[in-house]
Gaussian input, Z-matrix of N, CA and C with variables (Angstrom, degrees):
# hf/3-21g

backbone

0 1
 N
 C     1     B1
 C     2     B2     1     A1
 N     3     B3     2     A2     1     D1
 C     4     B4     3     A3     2     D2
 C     5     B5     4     A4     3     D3
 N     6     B6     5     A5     4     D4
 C     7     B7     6     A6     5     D5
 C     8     B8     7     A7     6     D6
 N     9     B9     8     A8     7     D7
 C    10    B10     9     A9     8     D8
 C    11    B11    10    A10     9     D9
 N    12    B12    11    A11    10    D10
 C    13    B13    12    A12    11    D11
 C    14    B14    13    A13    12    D12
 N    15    B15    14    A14    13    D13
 C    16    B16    15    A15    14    D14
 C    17    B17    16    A16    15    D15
 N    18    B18    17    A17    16    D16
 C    19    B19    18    A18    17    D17
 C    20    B20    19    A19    18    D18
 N    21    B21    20    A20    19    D19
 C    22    B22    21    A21    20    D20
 C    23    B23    22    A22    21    D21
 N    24    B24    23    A23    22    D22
 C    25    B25    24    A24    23    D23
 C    26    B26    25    A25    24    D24
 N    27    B27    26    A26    25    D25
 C    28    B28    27    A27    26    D26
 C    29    B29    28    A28    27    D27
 N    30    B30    29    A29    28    D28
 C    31    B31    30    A30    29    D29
 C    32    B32    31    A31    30    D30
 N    33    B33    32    A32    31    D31
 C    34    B34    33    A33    32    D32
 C    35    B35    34    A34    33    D33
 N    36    B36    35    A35    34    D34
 C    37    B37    36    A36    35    D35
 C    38    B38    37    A37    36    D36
 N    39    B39    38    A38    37    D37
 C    40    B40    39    A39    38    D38
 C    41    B41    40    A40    39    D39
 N    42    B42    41    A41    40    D40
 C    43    B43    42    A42    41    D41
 C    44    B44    43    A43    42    D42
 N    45    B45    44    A44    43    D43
 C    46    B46    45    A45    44    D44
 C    47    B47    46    A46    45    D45
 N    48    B48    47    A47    46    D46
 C    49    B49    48    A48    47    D47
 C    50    B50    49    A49    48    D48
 N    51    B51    50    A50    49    D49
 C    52    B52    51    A51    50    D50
 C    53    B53    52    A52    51    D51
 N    54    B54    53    A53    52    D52
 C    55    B55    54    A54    53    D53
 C    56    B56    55    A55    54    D54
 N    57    B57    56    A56    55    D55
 C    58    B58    57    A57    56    D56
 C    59    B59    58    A58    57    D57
 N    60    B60    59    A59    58    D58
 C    61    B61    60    A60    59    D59
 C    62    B62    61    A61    60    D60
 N    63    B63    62    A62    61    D61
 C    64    B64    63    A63    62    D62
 C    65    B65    64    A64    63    D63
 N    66    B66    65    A65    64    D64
 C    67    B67    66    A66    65    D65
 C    68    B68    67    A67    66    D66
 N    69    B69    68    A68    67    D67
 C    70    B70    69    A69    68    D68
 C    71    B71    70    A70    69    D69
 N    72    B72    71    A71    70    D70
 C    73    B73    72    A72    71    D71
 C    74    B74    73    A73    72    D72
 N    75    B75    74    A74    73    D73
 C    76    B76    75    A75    74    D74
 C    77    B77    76    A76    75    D75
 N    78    B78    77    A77    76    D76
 C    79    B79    78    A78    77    D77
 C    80    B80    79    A79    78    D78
 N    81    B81    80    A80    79    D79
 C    82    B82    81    A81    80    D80
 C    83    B83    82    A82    81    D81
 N    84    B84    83    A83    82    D82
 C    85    B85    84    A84    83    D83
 C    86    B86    85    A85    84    D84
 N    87    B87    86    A86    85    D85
 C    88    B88    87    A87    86    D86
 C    89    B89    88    A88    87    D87
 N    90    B90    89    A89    88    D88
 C    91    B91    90    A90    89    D89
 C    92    B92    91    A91    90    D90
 N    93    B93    92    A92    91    D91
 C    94    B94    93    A93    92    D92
 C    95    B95    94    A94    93    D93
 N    96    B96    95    A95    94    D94
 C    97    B97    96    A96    95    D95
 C    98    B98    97    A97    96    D96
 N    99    B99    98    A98    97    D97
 C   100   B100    99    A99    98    D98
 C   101   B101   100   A100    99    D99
 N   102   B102   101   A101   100   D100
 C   103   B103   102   A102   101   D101
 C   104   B104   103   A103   102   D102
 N   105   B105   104   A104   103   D103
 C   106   B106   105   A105   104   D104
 C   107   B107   106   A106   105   D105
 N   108   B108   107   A107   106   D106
 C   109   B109   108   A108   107   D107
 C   110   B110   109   A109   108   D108
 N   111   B111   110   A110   109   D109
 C   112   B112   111   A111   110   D110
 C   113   B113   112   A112   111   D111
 N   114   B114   113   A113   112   D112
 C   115   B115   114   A114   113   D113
 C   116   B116   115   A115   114   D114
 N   117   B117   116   A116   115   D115
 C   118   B118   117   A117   116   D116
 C   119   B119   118   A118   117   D117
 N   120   B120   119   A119   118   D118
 C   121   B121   120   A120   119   D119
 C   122   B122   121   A121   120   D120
 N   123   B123   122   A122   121   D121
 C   124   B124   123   A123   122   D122
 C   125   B125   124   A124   123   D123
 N   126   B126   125   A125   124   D124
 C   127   B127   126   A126   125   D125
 C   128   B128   127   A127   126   D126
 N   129   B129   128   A128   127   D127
 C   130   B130   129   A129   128   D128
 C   131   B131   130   A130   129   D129
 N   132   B132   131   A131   130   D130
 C   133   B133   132   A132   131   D131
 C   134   B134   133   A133   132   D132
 N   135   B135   134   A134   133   D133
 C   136   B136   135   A135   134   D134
 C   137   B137   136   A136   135   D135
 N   138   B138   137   A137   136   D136
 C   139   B139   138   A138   137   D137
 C   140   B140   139   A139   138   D138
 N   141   B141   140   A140   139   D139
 C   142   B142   141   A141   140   D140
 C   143   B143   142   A142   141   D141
 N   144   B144   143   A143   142   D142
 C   145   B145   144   A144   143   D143
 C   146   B146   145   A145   144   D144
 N   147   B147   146   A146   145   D145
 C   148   B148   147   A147   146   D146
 C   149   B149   148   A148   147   D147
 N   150   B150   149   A149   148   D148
 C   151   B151   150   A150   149   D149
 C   152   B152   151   A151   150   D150
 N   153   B153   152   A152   151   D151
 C   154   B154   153   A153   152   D152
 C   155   B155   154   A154   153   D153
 N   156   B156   155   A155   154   D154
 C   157   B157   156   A156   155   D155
 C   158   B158   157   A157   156   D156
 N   159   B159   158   A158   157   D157
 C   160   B160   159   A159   158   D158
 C   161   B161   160   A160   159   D159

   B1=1.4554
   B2=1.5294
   B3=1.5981
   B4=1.2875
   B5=1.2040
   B6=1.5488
   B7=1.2516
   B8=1.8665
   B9=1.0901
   B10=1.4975
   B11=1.2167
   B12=1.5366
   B13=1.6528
   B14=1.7510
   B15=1.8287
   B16=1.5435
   B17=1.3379
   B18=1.3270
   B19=1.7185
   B20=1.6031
   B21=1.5040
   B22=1.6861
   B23=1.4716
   B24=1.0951
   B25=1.6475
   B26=1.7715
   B27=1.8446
   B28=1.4111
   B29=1.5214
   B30=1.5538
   B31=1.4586
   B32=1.5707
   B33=1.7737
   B34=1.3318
   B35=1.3471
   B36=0.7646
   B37=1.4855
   B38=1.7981
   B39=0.9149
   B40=2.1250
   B41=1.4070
   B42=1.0947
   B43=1.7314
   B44=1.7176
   B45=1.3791
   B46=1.8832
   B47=1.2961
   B48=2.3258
   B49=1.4011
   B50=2.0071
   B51=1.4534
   B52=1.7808
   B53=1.2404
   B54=1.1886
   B55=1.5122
   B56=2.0489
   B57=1.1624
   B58=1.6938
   B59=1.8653
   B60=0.4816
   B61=2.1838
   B62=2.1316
   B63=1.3627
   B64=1.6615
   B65=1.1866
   B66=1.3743
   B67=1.6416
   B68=1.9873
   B69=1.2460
   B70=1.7483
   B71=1.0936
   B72=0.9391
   B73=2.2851
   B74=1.1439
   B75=1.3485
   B76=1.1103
   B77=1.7174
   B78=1.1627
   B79=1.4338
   B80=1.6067
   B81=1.2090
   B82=1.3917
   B83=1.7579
   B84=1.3634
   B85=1.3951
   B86=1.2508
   B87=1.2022
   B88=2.0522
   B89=1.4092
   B90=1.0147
   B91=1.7326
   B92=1.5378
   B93=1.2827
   B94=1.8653
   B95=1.1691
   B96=1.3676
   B97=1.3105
   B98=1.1935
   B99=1.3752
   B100=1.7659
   B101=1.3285
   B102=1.5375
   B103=1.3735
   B104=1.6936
   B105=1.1390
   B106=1.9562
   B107=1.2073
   B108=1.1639
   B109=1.7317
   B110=1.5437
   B111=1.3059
   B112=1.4526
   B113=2.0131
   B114=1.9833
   B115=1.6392
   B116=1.8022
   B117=1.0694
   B118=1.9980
   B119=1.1623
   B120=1.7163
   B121=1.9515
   B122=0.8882
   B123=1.4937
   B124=1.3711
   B125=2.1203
   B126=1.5983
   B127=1.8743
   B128=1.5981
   B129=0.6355
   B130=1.9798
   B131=1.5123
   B132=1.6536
   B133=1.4000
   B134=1.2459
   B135=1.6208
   B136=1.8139
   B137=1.3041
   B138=1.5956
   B139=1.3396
   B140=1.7056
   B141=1.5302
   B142=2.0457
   B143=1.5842
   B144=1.5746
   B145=1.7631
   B146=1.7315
   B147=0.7148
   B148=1.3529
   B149=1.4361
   B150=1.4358
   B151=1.6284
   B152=1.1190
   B153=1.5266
   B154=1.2765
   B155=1.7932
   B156=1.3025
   B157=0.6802
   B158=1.6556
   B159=1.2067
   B160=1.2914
   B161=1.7789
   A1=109.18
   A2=119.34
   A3=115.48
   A4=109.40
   A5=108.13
   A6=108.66
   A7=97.08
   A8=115.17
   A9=122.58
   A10=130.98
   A11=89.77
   A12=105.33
   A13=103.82
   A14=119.15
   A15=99.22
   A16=135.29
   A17=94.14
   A18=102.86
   A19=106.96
   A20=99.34
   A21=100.05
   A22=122.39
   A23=124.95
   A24=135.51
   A25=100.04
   A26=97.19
   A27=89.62
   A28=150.23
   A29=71.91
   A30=108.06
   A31=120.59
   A32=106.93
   A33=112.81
   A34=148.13
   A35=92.84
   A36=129.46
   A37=88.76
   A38=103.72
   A39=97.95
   A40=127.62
   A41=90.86
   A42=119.54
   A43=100.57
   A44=115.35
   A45=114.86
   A46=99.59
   A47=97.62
   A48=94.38
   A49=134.88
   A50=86.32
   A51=83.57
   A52=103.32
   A53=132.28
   A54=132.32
   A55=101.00
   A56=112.96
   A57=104.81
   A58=94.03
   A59=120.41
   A60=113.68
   A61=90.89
   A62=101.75
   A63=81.65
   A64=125.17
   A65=130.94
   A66=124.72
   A67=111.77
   A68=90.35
   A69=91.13
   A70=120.97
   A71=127.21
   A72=124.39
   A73=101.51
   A74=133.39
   A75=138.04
   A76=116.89
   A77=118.02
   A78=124.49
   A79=113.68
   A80=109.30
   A81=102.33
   A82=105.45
   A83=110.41
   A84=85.82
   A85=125.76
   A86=137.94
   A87=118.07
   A88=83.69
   A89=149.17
   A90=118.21
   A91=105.41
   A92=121.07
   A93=118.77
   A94=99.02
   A95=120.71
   A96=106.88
   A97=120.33
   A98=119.98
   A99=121.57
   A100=105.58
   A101=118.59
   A102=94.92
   A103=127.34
   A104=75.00
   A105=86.67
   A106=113.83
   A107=125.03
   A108=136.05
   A109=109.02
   A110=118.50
   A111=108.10
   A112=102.80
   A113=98.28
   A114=96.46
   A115=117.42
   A116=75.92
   A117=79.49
   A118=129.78
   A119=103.69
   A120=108.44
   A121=120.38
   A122=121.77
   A123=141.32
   A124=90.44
   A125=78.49
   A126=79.88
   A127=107.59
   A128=109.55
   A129=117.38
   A130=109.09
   A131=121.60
   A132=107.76
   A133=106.41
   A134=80.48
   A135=97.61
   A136=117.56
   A137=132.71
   A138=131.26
   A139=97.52
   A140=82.47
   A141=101.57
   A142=110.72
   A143=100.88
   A144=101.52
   A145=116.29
   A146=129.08
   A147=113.67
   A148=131.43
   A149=101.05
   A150=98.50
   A151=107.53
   A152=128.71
   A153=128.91
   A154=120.48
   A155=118.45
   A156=125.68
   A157=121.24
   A158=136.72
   A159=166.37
   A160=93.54
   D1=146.22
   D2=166.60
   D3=-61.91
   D4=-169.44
   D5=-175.47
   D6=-100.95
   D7=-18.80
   D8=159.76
   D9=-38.20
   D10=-52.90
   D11=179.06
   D12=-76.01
   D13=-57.95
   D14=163.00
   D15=-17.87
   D16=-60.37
   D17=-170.75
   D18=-50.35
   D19=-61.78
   D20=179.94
   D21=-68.03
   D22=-15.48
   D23=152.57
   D24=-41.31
   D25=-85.62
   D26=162.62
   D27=31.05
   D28=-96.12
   D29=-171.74
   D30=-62.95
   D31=-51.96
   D32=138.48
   D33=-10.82
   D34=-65.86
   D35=-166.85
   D36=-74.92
   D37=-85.00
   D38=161.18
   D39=-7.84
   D40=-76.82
   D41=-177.49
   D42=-54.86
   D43=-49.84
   D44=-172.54
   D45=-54.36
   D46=-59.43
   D47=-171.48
   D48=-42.86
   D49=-22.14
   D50=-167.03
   D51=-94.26
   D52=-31.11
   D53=172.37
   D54=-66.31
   D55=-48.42
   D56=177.20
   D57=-60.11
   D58=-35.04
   D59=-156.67
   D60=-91.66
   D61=-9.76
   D62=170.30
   D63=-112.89
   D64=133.03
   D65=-166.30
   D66=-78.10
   D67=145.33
   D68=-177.84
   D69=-36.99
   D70=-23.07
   D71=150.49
   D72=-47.95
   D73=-70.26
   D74=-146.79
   D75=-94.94
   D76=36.47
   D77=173.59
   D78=-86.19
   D79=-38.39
   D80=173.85
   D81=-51.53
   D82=-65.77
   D83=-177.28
   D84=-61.86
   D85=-23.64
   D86=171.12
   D87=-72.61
   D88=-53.41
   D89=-172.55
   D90=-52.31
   D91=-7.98
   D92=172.37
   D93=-77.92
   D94=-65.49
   D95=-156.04
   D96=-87.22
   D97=-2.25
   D98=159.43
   D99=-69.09
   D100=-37.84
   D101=178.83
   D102=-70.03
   D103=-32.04
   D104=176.40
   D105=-65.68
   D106=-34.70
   D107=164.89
   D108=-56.09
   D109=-38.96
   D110=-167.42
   D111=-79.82
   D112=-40.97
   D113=161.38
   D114=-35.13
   D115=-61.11
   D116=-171.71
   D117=-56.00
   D118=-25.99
   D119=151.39
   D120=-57.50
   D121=-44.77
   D122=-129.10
   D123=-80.15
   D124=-49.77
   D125=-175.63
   D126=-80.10
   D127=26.17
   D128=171.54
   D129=66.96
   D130=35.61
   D131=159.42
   D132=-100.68
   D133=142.95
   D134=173.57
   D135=-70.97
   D136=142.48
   D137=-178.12
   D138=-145.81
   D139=127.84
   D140=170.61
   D141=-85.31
   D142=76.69
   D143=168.19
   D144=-43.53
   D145=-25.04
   D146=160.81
   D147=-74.06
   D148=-18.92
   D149=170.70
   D150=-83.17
   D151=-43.03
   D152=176.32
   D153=-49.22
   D154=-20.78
   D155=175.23
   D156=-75.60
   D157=-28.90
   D158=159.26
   D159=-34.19

């Protein structure tokens, strides 16, 4: 895999995890923080989805 494709594997892999780990109450917020995650690409900071994941 590139490292392109990692990253967006990643990233994935993020995004499932927090929507699987929140209970149907709590979807609005992982729809928060994916969105806020995609802001924080968006402005060109780098983020280690695997640490975030921790």
């Amino acid at each position: 895999m590139s490292t392109y494709e990692i990253g967006a594997f990643e990233a994935l892999e993020w995004a499932w995890n927090v929507l699987r780990t929140e209970d149907s109450e709590n979807k609005a917020e992982a729809t928060t923080q994916i969105r806020d995650m995609l802001f924080k690409l968006g402005s060109g900071t780098q983020v280690d989805f695997k640490q975030d994941l921790a």
